[in-house]
LUMFIFI-106552 format. One record per residue (C-alpha): residue in three letters; chain; x, y, z. Coordinates in steps of 0.1 Angstrom, whole numbers, plus 5000, padded with zeros to 4 digits. Example, Ala and Ser with C-alpha at 12.3 -4.5 7.8 and 13.67 -1.06 7.14 Angstrom:
BEGIN
PT  resn  chain    c1    c2    c3
PT   Ala      A  5123  4955  5078
PT   Ser      A  5137  4989  5071
This chain:
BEGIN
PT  resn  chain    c1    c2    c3
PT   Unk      A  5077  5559  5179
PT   Unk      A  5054  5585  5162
PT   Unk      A  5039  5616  5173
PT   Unk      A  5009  5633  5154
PT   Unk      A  4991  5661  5168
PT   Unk      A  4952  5653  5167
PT   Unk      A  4918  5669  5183
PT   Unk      A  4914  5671  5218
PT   Unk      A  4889  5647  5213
PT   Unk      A  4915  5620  5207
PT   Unk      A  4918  5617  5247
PT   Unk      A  4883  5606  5254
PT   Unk      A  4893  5572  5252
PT   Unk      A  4921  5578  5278
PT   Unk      A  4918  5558  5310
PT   Unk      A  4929  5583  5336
PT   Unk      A  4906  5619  5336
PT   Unk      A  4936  5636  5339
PT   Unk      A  4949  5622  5299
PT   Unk      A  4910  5634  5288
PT   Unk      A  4899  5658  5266
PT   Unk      A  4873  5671  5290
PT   Unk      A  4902  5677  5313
PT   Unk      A  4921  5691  5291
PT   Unk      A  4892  5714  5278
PT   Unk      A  4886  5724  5315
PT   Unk      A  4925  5734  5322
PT   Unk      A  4922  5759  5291
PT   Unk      A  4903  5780  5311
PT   Unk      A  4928  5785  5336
PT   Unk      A  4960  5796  5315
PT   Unk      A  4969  5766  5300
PT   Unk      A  4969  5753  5267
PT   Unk      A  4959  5718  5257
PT   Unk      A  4980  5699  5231
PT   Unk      A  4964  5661  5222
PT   Unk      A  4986  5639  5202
PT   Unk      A  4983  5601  5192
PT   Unk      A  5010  5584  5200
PT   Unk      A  5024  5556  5180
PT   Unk      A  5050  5532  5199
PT   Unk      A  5053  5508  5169
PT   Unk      A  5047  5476  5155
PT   Unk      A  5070  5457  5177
PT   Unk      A  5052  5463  5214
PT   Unk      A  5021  5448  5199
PT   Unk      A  4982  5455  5198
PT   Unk      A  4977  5488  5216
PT   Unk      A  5008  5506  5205
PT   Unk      A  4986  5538  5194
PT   Unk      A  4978  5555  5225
PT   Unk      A  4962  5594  5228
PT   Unk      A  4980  5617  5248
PT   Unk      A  4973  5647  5264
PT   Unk      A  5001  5676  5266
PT   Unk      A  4996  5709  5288
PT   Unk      A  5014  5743  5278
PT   Unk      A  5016  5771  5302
PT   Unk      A  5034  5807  5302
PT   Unk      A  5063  5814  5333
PT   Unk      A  5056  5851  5330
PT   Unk      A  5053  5851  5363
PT   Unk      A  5090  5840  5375
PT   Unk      A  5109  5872  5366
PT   Unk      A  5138  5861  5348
PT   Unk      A  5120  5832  5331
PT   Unk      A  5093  5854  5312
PT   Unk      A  5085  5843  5278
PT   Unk      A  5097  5809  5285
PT   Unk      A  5067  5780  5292
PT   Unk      A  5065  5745  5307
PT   Unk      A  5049  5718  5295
PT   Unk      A  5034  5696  5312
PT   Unk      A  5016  5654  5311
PT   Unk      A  4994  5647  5338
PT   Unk      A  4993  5610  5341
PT   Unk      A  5010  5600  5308
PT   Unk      A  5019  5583  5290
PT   Unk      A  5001  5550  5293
PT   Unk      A  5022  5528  5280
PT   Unk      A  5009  5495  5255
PT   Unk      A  5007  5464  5270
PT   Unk      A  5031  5453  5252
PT   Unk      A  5062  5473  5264
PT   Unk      A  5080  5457  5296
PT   Unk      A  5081  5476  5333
PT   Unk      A  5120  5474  5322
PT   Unk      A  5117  5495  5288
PT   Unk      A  5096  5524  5309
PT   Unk      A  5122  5545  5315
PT   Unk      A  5138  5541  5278
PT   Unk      A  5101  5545  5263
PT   Unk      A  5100  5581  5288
PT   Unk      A  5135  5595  5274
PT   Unk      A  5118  5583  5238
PT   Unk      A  5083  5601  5237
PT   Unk      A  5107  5633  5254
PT   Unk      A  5129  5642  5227
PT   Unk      A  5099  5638  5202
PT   Unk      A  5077  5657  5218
PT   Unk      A  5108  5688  5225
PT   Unk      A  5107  5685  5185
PT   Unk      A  5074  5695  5186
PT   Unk      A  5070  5721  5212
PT   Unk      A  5077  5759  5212
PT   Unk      A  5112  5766  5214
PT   Unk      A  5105  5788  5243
PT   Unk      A  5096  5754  5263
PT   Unk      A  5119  5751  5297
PT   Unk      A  5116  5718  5305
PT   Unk      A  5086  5689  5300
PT   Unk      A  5073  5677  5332
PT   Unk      A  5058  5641  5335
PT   Unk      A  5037  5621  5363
PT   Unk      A  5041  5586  5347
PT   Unk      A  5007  5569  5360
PT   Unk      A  5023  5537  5364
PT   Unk      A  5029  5518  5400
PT   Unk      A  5058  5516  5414
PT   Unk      A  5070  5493  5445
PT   Unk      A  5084  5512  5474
PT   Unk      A  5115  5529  5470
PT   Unk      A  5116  5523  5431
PT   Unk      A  5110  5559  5429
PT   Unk      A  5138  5565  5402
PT   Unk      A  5138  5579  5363
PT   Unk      A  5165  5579  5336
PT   Unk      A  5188  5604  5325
PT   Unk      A  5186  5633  5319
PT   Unk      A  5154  5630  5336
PT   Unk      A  5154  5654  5368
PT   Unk      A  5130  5648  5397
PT   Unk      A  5108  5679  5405
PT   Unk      A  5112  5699  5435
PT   Unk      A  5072  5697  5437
PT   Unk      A  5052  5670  5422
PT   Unk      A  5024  5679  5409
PT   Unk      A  4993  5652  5413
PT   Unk      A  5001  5628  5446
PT   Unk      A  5018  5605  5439
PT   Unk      A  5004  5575  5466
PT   Unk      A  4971  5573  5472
PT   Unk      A  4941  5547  5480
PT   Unk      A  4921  5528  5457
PT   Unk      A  4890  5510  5467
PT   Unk      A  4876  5478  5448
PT   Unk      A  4844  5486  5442
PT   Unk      A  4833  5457  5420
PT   Unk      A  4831  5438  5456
PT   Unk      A  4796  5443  5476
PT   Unk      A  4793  5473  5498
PT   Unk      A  4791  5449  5526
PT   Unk      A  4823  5439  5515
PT   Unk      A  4833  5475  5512
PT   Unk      A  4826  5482  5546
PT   Unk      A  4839  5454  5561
PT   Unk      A  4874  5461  5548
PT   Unk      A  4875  5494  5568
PT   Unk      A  4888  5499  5603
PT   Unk      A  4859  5494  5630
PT   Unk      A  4861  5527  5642
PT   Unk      A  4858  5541  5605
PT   Unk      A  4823  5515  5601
PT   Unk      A  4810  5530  5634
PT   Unk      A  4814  5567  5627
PT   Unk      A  4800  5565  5591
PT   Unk      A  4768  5546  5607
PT   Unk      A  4771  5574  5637
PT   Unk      A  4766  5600  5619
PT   Unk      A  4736  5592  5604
PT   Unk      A  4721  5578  5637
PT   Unk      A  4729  5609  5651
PT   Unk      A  4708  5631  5622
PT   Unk      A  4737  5639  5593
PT   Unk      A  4718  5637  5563
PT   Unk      A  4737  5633  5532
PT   Unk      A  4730  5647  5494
PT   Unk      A  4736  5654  5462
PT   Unk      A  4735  5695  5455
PT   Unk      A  4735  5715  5422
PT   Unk      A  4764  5736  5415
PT   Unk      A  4741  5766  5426
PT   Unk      A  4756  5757  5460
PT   Unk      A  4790  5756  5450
PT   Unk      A  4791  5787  5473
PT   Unk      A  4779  5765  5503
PT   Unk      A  4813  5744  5498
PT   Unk      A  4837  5769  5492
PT   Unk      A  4828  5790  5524
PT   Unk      A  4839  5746  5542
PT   Unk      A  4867  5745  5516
PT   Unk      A  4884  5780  5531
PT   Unk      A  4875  5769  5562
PT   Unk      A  4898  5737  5556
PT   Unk      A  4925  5755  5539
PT   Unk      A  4927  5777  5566
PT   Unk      A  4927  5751  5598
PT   Unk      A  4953  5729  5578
PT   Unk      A  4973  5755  5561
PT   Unk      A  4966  5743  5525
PT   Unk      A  4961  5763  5490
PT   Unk      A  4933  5760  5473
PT   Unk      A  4920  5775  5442
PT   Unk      A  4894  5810  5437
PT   Unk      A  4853  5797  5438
PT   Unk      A  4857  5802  5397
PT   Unk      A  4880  5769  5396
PT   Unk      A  4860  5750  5416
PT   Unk      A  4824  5761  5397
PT   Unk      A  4838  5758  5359
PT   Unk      A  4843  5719  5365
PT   Unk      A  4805  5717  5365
PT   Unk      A  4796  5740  5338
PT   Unk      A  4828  5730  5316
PT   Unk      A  4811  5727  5283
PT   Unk      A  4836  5704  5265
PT   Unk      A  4817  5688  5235
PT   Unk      A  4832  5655  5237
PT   Unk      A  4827  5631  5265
PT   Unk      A  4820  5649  5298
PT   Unk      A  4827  5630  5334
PT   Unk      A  4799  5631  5360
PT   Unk      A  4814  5659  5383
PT   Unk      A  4792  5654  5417
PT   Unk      A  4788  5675  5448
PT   Unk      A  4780  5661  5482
PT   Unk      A  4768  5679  5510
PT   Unk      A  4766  5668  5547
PT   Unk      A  4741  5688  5572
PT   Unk      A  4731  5684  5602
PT   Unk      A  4697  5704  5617
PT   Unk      A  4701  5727  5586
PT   Unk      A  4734  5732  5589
PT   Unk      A  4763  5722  5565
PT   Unk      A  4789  5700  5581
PT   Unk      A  4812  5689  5551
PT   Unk      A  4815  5686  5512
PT   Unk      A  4829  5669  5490
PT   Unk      A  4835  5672  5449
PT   Unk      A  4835  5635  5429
PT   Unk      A  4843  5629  5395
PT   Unk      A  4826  5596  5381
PT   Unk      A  4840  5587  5343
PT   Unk      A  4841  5552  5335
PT   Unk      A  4855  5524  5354
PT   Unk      A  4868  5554  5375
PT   Unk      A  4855  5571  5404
PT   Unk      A  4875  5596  5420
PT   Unk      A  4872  5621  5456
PT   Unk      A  4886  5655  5442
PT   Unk      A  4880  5680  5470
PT   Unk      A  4871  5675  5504
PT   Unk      A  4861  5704  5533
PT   Unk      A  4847  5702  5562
PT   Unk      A  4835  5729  5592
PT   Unk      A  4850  5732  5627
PT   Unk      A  4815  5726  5642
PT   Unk      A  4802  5690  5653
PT   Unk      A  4830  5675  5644
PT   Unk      A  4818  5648  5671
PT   Unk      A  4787  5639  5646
PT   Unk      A  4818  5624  5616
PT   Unk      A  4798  5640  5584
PT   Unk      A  4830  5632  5564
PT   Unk      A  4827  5597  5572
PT   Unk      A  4792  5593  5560
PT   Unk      A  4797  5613  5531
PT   Unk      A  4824  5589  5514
PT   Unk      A  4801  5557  5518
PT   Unk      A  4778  5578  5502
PT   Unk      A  4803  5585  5468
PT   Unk      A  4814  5550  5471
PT   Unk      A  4775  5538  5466
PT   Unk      A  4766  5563  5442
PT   Unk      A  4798  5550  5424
PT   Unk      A  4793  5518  5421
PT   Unk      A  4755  5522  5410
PT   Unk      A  4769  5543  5383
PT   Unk      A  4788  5517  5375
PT   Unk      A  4822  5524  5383
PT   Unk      A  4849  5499  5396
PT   Unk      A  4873  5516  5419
PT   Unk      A  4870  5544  5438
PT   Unk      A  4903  5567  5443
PT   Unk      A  4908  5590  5481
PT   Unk      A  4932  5606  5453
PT   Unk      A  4960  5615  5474
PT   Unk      A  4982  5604  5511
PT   Unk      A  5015  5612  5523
PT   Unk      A  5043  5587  5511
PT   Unk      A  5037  5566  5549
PT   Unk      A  5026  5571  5579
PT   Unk      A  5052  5599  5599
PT   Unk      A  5036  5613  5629
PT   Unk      A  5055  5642  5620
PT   Unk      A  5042  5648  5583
PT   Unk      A  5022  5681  5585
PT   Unk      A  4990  5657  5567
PT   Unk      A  4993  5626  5592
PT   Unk      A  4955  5629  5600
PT   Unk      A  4950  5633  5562
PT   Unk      A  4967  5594  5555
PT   Unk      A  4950  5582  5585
PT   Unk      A  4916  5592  5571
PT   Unk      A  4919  5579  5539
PT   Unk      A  4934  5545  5547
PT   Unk      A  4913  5538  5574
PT   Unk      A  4887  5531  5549
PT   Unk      A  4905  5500  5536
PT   Unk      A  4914  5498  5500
PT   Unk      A  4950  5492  5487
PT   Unk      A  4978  5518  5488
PT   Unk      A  4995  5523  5456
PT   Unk      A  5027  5550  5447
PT   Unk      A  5037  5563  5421
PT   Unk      A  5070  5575  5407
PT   Unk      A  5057  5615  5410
PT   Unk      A  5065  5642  5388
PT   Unk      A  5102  5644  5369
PT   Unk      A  5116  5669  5341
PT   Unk      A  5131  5663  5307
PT   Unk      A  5147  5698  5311
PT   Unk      A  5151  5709  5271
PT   Unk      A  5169  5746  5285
PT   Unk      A  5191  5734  5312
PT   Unk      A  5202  5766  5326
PT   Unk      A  5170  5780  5330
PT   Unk      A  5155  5749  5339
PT   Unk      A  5181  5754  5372
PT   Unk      A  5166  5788  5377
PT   Unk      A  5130  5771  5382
PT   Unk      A  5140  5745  5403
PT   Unk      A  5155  5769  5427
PT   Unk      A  5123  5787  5426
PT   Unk      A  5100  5758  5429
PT   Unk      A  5121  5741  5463
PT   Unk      A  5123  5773  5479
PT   Unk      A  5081  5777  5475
PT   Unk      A  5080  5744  5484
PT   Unk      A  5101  5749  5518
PT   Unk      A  5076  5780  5525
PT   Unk      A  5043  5763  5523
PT   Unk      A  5058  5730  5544
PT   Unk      A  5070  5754  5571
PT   Unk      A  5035  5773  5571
PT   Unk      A  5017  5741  5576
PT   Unk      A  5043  5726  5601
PT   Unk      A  5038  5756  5625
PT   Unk      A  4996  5750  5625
């Protein structure tokens, strides 16, 4: 195996946003820098052994006793060649690892990974010295929909009661669109209103806004903003990112009012149409609790998404290749006790 460092633009031909250079490009705006490499696996795993990958850097100024020190970080990498075997992931992993400590700052604390492969059930496992996080990072289960199939087909793979709401709500007057990112604003003042009800943390209106006007010069997704209103008023949003055979629900809020009228409902058939005209083939919720527990905090959260059909997939979430081991422990500590804060806030809502 053979690392290079290359352009950014190297990861337009990723499959996953997340691996892209517009991503990439987009998450150097918010303290991180964005490392692209092409990745060579080798002659003996066959065609597709080159592969681009994108590596994030960030600073851990912020964790007292770990200033100075960075993370790095691969959202949805590496995507392994065809021609290596589910049983050589985990060998392949500890591989691309040590290459890439070689070519990181010393300063780098450990190198955080969210393979993007599938995993089945309670296969949720990595190699040594591979660590698993206290926190992962992107979810790791979520919903994809086939979109390739007819939107009849579509809807007739959802619950009933899911069918019926998205068709209430526009008998009952929700009108759904497409707004400009001048009404970013508009969706923000739902999103608090979300994070607030459900006792999640969400990102300053800046975040939100620079994924429209990101002016990355390679290959740029179609970043979408729905809007649900009802009588004038807005009922729910949601941000969409179309690239490829990929279509994918980012951000979803929605007000306290007129609930009863289901604008979220509506507003996903909506995405999922738009998706497939744009000529996307699957369509991802991006993001459920491992199963369904009445007593996870984001039960109403799985029970949305997977009511709209689809097939649920998991991942193997996010583990470390710590490369400083002793202040790798002092993260880790740090990271699970956050961790224990924010599930307790959103328990006690």
């Amino acid at each position: 195996m053979h690392l290079q460092r290359a352009e950014l633009s190297v990861c337009d031909s990723s499959g996953s946003f997340l691996q892209s250079g517009f991503w990439g490009s987009f998450k150097a705006r918010f303290g991180w820098e964005a490392l692209a490499f092409k990745l060579d696996w080798g002659d003996e795993v066959g065609p597709g052994a080159e592969q681009p990958l994108l590596v994030l850097r960030r600073s851990l100024f912020s964790l007292g006793p770990l200033a100075g020190f960075s993370l790095a970080y691969i959202p949805w990498g590496p995507e392994l060649p065809h021609g290596l075997g589910d049983e050589n992931r985990g060998a392949a992993l500890v591989e691309l690892a040590e290459a890439l400590k070689k070519e990181l700052p010393g300063d780098t604390v450990f190198i955080r990974f969210d393979p993007p492969w599938f995993i089945q059930g309670c296969e949720k496992s990595g190699p040594a010295p591979f660590v698993r996080s206290a926190a992962d990072i992107q979810p790791p289960d979520t919903v994809l929909i086939d979109l390739k199939q007819s939107m009849e087909s579509i809807m007739e793979g959802m619950k009933p009661k899911w069918r019926y709401n998205a068709r209430l709500a526009l008998k009952k007057g929700v009108i759904v669109r497409r707004a400009g990112v001048e009404e970013i604003g508009v969706f923000y003042k739902l999103l608090k209103d979300t994070a607030h009800r459900d006792g999640i943390s969400i990102h300053n209106m800046e975040y939100y806004k620079a994924l429209f006007e990101e002016n990355y010069q390679g290959l740029r997704p179609d970043v979408r903003l729905y809007l649900a209103e009802h009588e004038g008023e807005s009922l729910a949003g949601i941000v969409t990112l179309f690239r490829g055979r990929e279509a994918v629900y980012l951000y979803g809020a929605s007000s306290d009012k007129k609930r009863n009228l289901m604008a979220p409902y509506a507003l996903q058939i909506k995405a999922m149409e738009d998706a497939k005209t744009s000529g996307c083939e699957e369509y991802d919720l991006f993001g459920i609790p491992p199963n369904e527990d009445p007593a996870h905090p984001m039960i109403g959260l799985y029970r949305f998404k997977t009511g709209f059909g689809g097939r649920i997939v998991q991942r193997p979430g996010s583990w470390d290749y710590p490369c400083r081991p002793i202040f790798y422990l002092l993260f880790s500590f740090a990271e699970a006790f956050r961790k224990s804060i924010r599930t307790l806030k959103k328990r006690r809502l």
